[in-house]
C-alpha positions as CSV (number, residue, x, y, z in Angstrom):
1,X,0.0,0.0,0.0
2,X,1.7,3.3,-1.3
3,X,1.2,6.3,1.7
4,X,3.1,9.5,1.9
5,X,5.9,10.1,3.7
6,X,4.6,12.6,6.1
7,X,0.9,13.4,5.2
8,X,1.4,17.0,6.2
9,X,4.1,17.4,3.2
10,X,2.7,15.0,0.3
11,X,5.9,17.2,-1.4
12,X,8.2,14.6,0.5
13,X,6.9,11.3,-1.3
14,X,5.7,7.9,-0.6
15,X,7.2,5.0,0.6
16,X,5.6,1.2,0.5
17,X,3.4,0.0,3.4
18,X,2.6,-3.8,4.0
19,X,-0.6,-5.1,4.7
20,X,-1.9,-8.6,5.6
21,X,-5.2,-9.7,5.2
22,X,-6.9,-13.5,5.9
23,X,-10.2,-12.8,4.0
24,X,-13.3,-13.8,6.2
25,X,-14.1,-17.7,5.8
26,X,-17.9,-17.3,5.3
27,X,-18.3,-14.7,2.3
28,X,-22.0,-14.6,3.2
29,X,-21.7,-13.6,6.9
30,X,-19.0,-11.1,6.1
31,X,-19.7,-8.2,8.1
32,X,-16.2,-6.5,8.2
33,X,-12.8,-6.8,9.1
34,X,-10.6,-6.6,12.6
35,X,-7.0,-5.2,12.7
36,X,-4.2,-6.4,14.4
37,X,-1.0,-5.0,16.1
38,X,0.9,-7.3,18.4
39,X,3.5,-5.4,19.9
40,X,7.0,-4.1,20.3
41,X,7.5,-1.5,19.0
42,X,9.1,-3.8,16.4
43,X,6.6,-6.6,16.3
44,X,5.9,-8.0,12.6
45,X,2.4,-9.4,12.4
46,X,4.0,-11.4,9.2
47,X,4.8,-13.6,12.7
48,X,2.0,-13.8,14.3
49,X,-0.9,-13.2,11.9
50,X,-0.9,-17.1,10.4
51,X,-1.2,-18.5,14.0
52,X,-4.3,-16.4,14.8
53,X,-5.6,-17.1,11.4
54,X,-5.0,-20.8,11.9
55,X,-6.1,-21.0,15.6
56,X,-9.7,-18.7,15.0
57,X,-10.6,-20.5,11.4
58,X,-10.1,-24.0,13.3
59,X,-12.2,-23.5,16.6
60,X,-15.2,-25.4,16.8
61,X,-18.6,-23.3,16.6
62,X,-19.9,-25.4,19.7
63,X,-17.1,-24.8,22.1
64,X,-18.3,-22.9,25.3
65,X,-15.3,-20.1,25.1
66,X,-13.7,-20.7,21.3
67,X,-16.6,-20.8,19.5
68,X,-16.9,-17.1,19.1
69,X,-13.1,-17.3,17.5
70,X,-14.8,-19.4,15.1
71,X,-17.4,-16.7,14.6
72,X,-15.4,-13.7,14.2
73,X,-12.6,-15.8,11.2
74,X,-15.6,-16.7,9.2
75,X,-17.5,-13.3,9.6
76,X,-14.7,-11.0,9.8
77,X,-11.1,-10.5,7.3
78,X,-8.6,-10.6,10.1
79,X,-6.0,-7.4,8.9
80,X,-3.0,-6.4,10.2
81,X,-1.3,-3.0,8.9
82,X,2.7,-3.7,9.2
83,X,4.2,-0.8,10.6
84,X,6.8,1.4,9.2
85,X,10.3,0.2,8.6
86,X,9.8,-3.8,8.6
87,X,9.8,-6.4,6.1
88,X,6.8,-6.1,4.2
89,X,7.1,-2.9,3.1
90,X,10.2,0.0,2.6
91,X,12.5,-0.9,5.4
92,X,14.5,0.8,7.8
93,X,17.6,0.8,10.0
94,X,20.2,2.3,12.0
95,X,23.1,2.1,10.7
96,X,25.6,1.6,13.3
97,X,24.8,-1.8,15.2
98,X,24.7,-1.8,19.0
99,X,27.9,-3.2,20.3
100,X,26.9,-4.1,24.0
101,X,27.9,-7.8,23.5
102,X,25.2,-8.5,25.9
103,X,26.5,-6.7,28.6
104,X,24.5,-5.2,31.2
105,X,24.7,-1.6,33.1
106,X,23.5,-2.8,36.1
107,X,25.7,-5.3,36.4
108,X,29.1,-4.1,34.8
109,X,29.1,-0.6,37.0
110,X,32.6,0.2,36.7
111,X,33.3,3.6,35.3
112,X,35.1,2.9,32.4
113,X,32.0,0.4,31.2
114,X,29.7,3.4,31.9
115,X,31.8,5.8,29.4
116,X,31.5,3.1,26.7
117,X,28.1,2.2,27.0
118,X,27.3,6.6,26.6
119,X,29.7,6.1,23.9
120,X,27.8,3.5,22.5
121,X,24.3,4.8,22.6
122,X,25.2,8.5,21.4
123,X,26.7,6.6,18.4
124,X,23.7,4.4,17.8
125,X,21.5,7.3,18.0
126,X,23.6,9.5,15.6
127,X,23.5,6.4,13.2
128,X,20.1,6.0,13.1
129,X,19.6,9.4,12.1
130,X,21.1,8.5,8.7
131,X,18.1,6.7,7.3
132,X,16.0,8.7,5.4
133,X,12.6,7.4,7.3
134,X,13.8,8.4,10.4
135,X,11.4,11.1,11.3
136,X,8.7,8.8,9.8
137,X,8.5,6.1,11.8
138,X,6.6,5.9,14.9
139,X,3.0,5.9,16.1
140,X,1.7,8.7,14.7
141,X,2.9,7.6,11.0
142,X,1.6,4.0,11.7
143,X,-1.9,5.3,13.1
144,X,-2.7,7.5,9.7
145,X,-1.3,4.1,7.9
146,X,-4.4,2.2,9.3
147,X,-6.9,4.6,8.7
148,X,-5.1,5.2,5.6
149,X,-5.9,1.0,5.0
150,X,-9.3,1.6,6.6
151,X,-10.4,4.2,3.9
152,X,-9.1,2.0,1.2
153,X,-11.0,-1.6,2.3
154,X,-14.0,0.7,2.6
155,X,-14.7,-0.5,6.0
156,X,-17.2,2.1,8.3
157,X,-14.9,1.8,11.2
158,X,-12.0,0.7,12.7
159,X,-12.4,-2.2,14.8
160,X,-9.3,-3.8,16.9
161,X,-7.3,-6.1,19.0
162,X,-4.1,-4.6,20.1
163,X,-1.2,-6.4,22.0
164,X,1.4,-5.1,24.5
165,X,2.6,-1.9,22.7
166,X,-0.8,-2.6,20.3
167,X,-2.8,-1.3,23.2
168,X,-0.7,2.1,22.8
169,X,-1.9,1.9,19.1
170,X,-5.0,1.2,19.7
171,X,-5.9,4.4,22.2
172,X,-4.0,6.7,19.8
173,X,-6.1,5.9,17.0
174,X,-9.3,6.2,18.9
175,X,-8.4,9.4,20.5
176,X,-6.8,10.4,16.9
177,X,-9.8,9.3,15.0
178,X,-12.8,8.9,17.9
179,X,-15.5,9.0,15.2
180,X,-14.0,6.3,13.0
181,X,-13.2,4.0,16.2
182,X,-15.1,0.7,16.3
183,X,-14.8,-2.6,18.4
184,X,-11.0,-1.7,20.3
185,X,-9.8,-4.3,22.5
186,X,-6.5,-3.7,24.2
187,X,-4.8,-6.7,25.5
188,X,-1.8,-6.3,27.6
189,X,-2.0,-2.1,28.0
190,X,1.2,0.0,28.4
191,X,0.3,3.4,30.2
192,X,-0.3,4.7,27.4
193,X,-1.2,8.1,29.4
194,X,2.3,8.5,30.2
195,X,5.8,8.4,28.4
196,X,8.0,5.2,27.2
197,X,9.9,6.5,29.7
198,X,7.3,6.3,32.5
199,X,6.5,2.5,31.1
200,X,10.1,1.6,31.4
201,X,10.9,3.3,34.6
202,X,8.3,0.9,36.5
203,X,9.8,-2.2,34.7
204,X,12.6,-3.2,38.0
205,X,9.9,-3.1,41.0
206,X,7.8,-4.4,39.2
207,X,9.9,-7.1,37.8
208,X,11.5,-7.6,41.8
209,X,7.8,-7.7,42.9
210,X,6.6,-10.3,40.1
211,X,9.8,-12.3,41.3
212,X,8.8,-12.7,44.6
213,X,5.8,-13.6,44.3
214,X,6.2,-16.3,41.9
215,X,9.5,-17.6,42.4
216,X,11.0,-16.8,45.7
217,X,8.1,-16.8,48.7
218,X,7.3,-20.1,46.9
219,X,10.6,-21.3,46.9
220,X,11.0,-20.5,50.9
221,X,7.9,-22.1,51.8
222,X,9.4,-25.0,51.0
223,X,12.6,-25.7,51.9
224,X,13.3,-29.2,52.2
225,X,11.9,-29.7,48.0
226,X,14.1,-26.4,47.0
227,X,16.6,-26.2,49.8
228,X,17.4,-22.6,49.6
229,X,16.5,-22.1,53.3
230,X,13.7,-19.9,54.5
231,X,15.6,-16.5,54.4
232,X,14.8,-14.2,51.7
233,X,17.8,-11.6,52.1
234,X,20.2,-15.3,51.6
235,X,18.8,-16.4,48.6
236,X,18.8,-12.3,47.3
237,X,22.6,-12.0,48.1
238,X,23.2,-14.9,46.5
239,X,21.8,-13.8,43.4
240,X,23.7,-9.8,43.6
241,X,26.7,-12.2,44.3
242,X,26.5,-14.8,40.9
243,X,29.5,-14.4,38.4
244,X,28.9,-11.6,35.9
245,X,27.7,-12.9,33.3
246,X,25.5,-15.5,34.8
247,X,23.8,-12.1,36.5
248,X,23.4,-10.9,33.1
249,X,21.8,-13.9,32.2
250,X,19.5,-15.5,34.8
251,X,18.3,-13.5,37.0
252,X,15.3,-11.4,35.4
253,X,14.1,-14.2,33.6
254,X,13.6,-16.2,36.7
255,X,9.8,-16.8,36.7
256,X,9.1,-19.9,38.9
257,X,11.2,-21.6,42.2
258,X,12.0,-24.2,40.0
259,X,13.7,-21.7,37.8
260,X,15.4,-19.9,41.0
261,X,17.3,-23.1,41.8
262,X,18.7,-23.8,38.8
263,X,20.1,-20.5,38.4
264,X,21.5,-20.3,41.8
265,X,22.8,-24.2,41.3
266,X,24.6,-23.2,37.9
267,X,25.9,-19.6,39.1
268,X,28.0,-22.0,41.8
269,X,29.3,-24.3,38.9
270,X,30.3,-21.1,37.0
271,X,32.1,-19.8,40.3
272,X,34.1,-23.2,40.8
273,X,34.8,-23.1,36.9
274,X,36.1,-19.8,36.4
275,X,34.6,-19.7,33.1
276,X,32.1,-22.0,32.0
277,X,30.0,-22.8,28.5
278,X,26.6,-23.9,28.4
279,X,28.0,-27.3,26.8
280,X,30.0,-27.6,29.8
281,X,26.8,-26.4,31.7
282,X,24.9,-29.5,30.4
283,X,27.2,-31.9,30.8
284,X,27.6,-31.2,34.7
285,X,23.7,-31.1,35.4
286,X,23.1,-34.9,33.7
287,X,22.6,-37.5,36.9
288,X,23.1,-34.2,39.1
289,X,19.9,-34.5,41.7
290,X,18.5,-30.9,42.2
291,X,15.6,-32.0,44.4
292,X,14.6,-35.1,46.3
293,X,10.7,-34.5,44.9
294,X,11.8,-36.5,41.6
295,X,8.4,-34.1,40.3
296,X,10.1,-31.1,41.0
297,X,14.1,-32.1,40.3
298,X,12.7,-33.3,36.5
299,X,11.2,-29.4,36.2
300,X,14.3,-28.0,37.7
301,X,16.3,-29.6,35.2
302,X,14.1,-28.5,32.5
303,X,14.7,-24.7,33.6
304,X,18.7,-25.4,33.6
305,X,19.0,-26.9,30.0
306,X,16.8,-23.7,28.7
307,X,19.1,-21.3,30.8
308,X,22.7,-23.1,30.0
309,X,23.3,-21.6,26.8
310,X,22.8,-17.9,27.9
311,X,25.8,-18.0,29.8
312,X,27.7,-17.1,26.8
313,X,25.6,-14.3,25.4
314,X,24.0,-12.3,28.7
315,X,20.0,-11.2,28.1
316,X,20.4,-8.5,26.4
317,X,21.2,-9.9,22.9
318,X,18.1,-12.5,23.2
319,X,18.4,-13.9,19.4
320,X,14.7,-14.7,19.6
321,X,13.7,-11.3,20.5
322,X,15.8,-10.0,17.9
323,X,14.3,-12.4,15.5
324,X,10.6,-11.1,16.4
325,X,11.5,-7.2,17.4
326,X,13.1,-5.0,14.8
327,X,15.3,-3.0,17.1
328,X,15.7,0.0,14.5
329,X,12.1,0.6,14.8
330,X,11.4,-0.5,18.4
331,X,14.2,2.3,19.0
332,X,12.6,4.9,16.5
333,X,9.0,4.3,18.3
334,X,10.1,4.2,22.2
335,X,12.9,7.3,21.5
336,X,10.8,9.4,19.2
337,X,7.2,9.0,20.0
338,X,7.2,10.7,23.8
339,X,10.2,12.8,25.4
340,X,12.9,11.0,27.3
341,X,13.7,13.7,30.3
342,X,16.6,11.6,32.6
343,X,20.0,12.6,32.0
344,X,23.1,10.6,32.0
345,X,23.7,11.4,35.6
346,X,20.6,10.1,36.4
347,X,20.6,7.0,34.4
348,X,24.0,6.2,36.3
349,X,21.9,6.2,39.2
350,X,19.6,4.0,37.6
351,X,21.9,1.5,37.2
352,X,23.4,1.5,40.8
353,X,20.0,1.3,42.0
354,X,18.8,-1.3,40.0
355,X,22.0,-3.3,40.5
356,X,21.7,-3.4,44.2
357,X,17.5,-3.5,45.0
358,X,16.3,-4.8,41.8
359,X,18.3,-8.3,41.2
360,X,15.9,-9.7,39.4
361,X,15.4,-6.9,37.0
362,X,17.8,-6.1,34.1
363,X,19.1,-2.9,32.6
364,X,17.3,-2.6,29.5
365,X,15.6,0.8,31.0
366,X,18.9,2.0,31.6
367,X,20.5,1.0,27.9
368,X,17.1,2.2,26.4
369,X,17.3,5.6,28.1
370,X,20.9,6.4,27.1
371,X,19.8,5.8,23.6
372,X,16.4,8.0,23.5
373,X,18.6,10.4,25.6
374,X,20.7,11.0,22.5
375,X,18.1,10.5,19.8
376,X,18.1,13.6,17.6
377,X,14.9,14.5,16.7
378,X,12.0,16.1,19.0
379,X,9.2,14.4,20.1
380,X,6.1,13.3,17.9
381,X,2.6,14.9,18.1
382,X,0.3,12.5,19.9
383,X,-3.3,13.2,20.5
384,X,-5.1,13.8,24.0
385,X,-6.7,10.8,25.6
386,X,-9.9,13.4,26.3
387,X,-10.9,12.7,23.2
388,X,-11.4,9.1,24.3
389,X,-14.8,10.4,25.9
390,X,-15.8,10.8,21.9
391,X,-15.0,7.2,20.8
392,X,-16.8,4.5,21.3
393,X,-16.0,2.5,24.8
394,X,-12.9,0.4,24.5
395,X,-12.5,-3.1,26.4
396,X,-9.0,-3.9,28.5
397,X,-8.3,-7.1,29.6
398,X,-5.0,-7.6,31.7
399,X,-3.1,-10.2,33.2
400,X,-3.0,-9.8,37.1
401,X,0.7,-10.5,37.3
402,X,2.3,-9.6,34.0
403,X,6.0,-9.3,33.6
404,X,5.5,-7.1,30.4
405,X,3.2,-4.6,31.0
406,X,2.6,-4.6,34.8
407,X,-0.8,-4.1,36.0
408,X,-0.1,-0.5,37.7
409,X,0.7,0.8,35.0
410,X,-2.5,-0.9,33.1
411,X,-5.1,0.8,35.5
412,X,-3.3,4.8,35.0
413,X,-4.6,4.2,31.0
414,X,-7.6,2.7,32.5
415,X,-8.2,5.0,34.7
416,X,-7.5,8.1,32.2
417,X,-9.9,6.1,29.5
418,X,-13.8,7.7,30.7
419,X,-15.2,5.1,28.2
420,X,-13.0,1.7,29.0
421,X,-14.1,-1.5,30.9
422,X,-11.5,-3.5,32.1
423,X,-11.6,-7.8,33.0
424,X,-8.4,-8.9,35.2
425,X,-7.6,-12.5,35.2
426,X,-6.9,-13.1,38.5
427,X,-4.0,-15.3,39.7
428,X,-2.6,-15.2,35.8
429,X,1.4,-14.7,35.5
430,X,1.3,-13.6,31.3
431,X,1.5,-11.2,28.5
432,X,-0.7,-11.7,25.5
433,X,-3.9,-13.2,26.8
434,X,-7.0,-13.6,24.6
435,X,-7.1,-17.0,23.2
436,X,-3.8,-18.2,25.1
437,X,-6.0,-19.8,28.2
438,X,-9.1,-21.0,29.0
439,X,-10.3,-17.6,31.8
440,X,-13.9,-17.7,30.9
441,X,-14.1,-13.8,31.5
442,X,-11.5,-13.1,29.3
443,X,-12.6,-15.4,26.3
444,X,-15.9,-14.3,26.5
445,X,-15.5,-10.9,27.7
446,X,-13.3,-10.4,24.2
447,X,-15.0,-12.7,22.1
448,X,-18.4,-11.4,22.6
449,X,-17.4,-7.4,22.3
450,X,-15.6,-8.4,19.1
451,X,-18.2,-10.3,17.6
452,X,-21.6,-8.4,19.0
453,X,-20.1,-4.8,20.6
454,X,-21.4,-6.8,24.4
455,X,-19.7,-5.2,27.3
456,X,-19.1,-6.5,30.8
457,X,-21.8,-5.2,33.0
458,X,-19.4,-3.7,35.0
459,X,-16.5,-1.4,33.9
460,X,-14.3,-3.4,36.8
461,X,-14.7,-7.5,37.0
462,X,-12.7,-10.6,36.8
463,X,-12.3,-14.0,37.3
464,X,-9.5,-16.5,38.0
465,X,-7.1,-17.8,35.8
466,X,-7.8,-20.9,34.1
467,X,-5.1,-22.4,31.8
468,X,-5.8,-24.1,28.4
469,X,-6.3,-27.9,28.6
470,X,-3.7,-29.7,26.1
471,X,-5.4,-30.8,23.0
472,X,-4.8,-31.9,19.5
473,X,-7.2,-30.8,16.5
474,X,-7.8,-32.6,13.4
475,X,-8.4,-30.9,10.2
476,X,-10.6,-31.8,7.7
477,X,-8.2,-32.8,5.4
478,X,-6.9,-35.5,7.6
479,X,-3.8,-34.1,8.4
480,X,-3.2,-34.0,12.2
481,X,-2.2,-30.4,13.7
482,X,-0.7,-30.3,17.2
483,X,-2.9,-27.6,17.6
484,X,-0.8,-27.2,21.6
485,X,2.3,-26.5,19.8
486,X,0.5,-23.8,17.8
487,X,-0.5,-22.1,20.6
488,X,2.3,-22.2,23.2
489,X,4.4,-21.1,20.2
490,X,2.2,-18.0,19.6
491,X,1.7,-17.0,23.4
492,X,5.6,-17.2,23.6
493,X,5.9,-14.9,20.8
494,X,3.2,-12.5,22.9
495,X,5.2,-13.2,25.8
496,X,8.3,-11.8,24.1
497,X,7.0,-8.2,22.8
């Protein structure tokens, strides 16, 4: 799809925009079409549009919470606009690569690593500038793409389902075009009434907090299955004391106790080692007995052969997230949408404070910051979430212990959105959460807006997490699907935006 450069100055040109469209699987019952955006900034729906095509156009009709999924594939094209910059349509990219190695502020603190990670960032920054789209990618731009695409499939309104950074897309358009705004759900919300900096600034307590309560107070309460004692300030100095670059690599991903121990087990290997590999990793854990539950030592192991090979790259240059986040982008989004207002000074003290009360956490807020610190170019117009009260209302459902998009943050857009409804899934650790469980609020709550415009009767409810039994589908053809692979492979693509 051809759009101009800036739409304020057609004089500038056009540049290519992707779009992907499943067309609706019941021609007859066609009654419009639902856009996508699943994250990031960065996220390509070329990666997740096939699995929510697949997963919808297979549910059954008679299922109690899919059936509606079933509904909306064969009544509705399922379209996703591909935002600026990605594959799909005219690319973009900083030109000078970040050259962290992995390496994390919070954790490498001496001086002389803080000058070259400034260094770094103010170069990255600068490089990016070089790209010709560089003051055209972001919200805004993306936003006047899909009513741009809205215009063009002649389509009434807008209607959408928003993921993770999608939920920011998803209130800018309504407040940016209130009268064109149809079914928005908003899955996963950033505060999108505040800054990327406010989003990322919450990201170590609320990482620390998630921690706690899923891996560590579970951990305690059972000491003779985990054997890490009963003492949380132990088991926390143990972690601020692991080798480098296990710290880099373990710590903030550290969702369960089962995970916590095989860290903390493997940190002491690296210790005794000096250096260690994840080969080496591997080879020491085989016949090693973690726990005397045999339950519980299986799912320990489990966690150690998925966190081995990190040891030799740190976090921060996750090759999956790069595979599913453009960074060029996510940096052109996060640094140019909304003003970045810490200085270096205080992003040093980010760090240290991170690095000492935050051990689970990471320092992507701080690496982040000292990029968007230096990023050339002013802030982007965004529109004021009053005009919300003039669209439509707009349904939020929200994960009560996500590591992404924490719910605090979640209620300030809630609570600065007069027309939204919200549904919390009580008890749910997760990011990404319609059709990824079986919560009967949340797959009905989303299914029926989508399909009928229903609302909860009350702008506040919930109910308790319910995960998705395993199951295998059969398609018509014969050919068996493992329909569970599907799935858990799409939720840990949500997972990861």
């Amino acid at each position: 799809m051809p759009a101009w450069l800036d739409a304020d100055a057609p004089e500038r040109g056009a540049l290519t925009v992707g779009l992907v469209r499943f067309k609706a699987g019941e021609t007859s019952q066609r009654q419009g079409s639902i856009f996508f955006n699943f994250g990031g900034p960065g996220g390509n729906p070329l990666d997740f549009m096939p699995s929510i095509a697949y997963l919808w156009s297979t549910r059954s009709a008679n299922h109690p919470l899919d059936g509606d999924k079933r509904r909306l594939a064969d009544r509705y094209d399922l379209v996703a606009v591909i935002p600026r910059g990605l594959r799909g349509g005219t690319r973009f990219a900083c030109h000078v690569a970040e050259s962290q190695d992995g390496h994390d502020p919070t954790v490498d603190l001496a001086d002389w690593n803080w000058v070259g990670y400034v260094r770094e960032s103010r170069a990255y920054a600068t490089g990016c500038a070089v790209d010709p789209l560089f003051a055209h990618v972001g919200t805004l731009q993306h936003v006047r793409d899909m009513e741009q695409a809205r215009i063009a499939l002649h389509e009434p309104v807008l209607n959408f389902l928003g993921f993770s950074y999608g939920t920011w897309v998803g209130a800018f358009y309504s407040a940016s075009y209130p009268a064109h705004a149809g079914r928005i759900v908003l899955d996963s919300a950033m505060n999108y009434a505040g800054s990327f900096e406010d989003q990322v600034a919450e990201e170590p307590y609320e990482r620390q907090a998630l921690f706690a309560q899923t891996a560590l107070r579970p951990a305690l309460a059972k000491p003779t299955v985990y054997g890490l004692g009963t003492d949380a300030g132990t088991v926390l100095e143990r972690m601020r004391n692991m080798p480098h670059r296990a710290r880099e690599a373990w710590p903030s991903l550290i969702d369960t106790p089962e995970d916590l121990v095989a860290a903390l087990t493997m940190a002491d290997w690296v210790r005794e080692d000096g250096e260690s590999t994840g080969e080496r990793l591997i080879a020491r854990m085989k016949g090693y007995r973690f726990s005397k539950d045999p339950v519980v030592d299986g799912q320990i192991h489990d966690a150690a052969r998925a966190f081995a090979p990190l040891i030799e790259r740190g976090r921060i240059n996750d090759p999956e997230t790069a595979a599913l986040v453009d960074l060029s982008v996510y940096h052109a989004v996060a640094c140019g949408d909304t003003p970045w207002l810490k200085s270096a000074k205080a992003l040093r003290n980010m760090a240290n404070e991170i690095g000492d009360r935050y051990p689970a956490s990471h320092g992507v807020p701080v690496t982040l910051g000292l990029t968007c610190l230096h990023w050339p170019s002013p802030p982007r117009w965004r529109p004021s979430l009053t005009a919300l009260a003039e669209a439509p209302p707009m349904l939020m459902v929200q994960a009560e212990f996500d590591p992404a998009t924490p719910t605090s943050g979640a209620m300030r857009a809630f609570n600065a959105s007069p027309n939204a409804y919200m549904v919390l899934a009580h008890g749910m650790t997760g990011h990404g959460l319609f059709g990824t469980s079986a919560t009967p609020c949340i797959e009905r709550a989303v299914g029926r807006f989508l399909l009928e415009g229903e609302l909860p009767s009350q702008r506040m409810s919930g109910c308790n997490f319910v995960p998705s039994p395993p199951t295998r589908h059969v398609r018509d053809t014969g050919e068996l699907t493992d329909e569970q692979s599907v799935r858990d492979e799409l939720q840990h693509r949500l997972r990861k935006m």
